[in-house]
Structure formats: C-alpha cells, structure tokens
C-alpha positions as a Markdown table, in Angstrom:
| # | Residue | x | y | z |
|---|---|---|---|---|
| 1 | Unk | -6.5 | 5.2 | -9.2 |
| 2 | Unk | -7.8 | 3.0 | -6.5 |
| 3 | Unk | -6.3 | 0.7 | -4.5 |
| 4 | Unk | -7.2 | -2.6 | -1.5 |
| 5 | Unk | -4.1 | -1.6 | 0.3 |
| 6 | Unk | -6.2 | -0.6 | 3.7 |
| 7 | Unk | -8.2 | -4.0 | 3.2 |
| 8 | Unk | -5.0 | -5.9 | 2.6 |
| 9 | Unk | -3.0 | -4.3 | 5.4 |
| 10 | Unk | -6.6 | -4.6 | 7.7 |
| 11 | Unk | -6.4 | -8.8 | 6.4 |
| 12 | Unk | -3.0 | -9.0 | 8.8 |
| 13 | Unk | -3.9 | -6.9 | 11.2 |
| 14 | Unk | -1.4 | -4.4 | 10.5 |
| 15 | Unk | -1.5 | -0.7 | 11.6 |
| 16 | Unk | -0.6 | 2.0 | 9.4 |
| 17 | Unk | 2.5 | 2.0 | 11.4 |
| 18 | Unk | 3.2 | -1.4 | 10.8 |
| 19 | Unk | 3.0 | -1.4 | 7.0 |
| 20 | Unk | 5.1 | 1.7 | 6.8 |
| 21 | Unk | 7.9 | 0.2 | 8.6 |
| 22 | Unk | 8.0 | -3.0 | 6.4 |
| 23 | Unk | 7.4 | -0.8 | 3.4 |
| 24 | Unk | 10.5 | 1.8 | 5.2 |
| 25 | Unk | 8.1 | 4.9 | 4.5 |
| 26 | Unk | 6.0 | 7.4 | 6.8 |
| 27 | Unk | 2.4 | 6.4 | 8.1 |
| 28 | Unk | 1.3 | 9.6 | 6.8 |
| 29 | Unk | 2.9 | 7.9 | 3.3 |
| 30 | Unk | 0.7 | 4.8 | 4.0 |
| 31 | Unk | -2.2 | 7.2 | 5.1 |
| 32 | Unk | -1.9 | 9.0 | 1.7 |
| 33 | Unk | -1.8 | 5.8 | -0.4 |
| 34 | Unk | -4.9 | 4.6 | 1.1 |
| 35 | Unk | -6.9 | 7.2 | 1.1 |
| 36 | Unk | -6.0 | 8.3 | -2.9 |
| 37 | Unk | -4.4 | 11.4 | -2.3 |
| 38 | Unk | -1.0 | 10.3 | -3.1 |
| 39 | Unk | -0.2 | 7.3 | -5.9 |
| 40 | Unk | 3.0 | 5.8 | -4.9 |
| 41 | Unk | 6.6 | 5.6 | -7.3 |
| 42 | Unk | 6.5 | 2.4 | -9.2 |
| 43 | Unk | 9.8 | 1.0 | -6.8 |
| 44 | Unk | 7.2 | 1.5 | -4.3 |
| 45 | Unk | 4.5 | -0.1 | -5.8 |
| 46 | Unk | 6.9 | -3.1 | -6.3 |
| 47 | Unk | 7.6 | -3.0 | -3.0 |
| 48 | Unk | 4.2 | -3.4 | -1.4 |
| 49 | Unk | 3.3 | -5.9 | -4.1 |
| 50 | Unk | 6.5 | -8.4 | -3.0 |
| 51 | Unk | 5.5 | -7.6 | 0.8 |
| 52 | Unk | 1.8 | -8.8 | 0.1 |
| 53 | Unk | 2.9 | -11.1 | -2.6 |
| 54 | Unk | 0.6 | -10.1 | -5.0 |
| 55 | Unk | 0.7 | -8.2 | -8.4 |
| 56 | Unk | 0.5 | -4.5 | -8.5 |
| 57 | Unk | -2.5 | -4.8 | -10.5 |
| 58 | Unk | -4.3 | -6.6 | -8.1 |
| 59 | Unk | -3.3 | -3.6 | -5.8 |
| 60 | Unk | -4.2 | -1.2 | -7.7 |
| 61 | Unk | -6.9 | -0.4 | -9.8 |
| 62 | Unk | -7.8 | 1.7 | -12.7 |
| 63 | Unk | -10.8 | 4.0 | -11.9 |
C-alpha cells in the first residue's frame, strides 16, 4: 500500500516529529508509515485522516 502522508505532512511544514506528536506515536512510527515498511492499525489510519481532514482513501492507496 502506498500512501501521500510525507507530501501531506511536507504541505504544513511538519517534521516527522511534529506529525507523531499530533498523531501520539514514535517518529520512527511516522518514518515507517512513509516509507511503506509498516501500514498503520485502522484507529490509526482514522486518526491521521481526521488530523488532515481527509478520507483514508485519499491517504492511502492501493498498489
């Protein structure tokens, strides 16, 4: 699965830092997420939809 999260977060000027303390996570979560090694639980996928205000499937994307 792929996903605009770094784009989205870069759009706000957010570090990884930033996002994972909104999102109450590690960077290295936020780090994982971006880079596809790790696909988040769906609570968390809701979660960084309602911070950006989007749906998850403008998020993320089916390969």
């Amino acid at each position: 699965m792929r996903n605009r999260l770094k784009v989205l977060r870069a759009e706000r000027d957010w570090s990884q830092q930033d996002l994972a303390e909104r999102l109450q996570v590690s960077r290295q979560s936020v780090n994982a997420i971006e880079t596809g090694k790790y696909d988040p639980s769906l609570p968390l996928a809701f979660r960084i939809a309602d911070l950006f205000g989007l749906p998850i499937e403008d998020i993320f994307l089916k390969d």
